[in-house]
N, C-alpha and C positions, 0 to 999 in steps of 0.2 A: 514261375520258376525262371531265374537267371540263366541264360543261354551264350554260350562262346563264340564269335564269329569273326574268323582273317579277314583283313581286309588289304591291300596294298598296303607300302610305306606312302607314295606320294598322296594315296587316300588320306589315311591318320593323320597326313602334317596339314591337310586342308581342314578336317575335322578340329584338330589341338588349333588352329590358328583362330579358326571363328567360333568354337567355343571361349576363347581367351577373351576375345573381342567383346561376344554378348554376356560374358559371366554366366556362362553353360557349363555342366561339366560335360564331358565327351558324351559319357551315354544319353546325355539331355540336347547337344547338339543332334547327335543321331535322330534321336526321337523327334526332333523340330523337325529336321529334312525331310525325314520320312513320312510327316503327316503334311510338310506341304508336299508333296511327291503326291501322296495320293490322292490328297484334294484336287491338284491337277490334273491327272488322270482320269478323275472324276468329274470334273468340270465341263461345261460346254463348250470352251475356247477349243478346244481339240478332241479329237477321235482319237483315242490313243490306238486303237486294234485299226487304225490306217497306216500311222506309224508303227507299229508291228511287221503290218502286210509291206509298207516299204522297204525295210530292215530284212524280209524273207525275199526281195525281188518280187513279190505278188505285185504291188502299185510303184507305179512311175510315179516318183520323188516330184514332178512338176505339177502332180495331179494333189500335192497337199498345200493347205494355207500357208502362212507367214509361220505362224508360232509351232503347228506340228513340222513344217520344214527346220527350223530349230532345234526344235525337240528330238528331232531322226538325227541331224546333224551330227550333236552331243554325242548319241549314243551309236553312230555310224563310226564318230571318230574314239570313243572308247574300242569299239571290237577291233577297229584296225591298229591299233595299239598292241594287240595282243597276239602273236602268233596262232596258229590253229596247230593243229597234233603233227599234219603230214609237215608243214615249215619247220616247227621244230624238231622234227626226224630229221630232215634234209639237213640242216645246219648242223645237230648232232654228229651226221653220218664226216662231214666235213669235217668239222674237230678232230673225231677222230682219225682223221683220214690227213690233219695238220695242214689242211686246204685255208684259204680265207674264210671266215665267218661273218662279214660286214666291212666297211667302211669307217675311218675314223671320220672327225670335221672336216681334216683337211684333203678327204677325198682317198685317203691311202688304205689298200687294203690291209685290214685287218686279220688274223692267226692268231689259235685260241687252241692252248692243250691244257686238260686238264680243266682249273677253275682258272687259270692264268694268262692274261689278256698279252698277248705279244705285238 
């Protein structure tokens, strides 16, 4: 059975870009990733559950190869990508509070009410 799943925008346009490339459709691009994903995982090039225990602070990041040090990387620099519950409370609390919420490029702070970026 056909199953629904969100995914980011900047996910989708990397999915729509290289299924257009290989003559995929999305859900067959999907399916590609995901079985070399797990073939990888599976593989003897890496330990995935070191990378794991890296990613939980269990192993020091100096203590894995070439390719699991890449492979944490990825996915170190995905989670810091993404706020955690308490940052986005604090940032919320400042919105509402008409406090700064960020920085623009050019180093200025930024104020945010609403959905409205000032």
């Amino acid at each position: 059975m056909a199953q629904s799943v969100k995914l980011a925008d900047d996910i989708m346009a990397l999915v729509r870009r290289e299924a257009d490339l290989h003559s995929r459709s999305v859900a067959g691009q999907l399916t590609h990733w995901i079985k070399i994903g797990r073939a990888i995982e599976r593989s003897g090039n890496f330990n995935y559950a070191r990378i794991t225990a890296a990613l939980e602070a269990g192993l020091d990041t100096t203590e894995l190869g070439e390719e699991e040090e890449a492979a944490w990387l990825d996915e170190f620099t995905a989670k810091m990508a993404e706020p955690s519950t308490a940052e986005a409370a604090f940032f919320e609390k400042r919105k509402m509070l008409g406090k700064g919420v960020g920085l623009d490029a050019g180093g200025n702070l930024v104020y945010q009410k609403g959905d409205a970026v000032e």
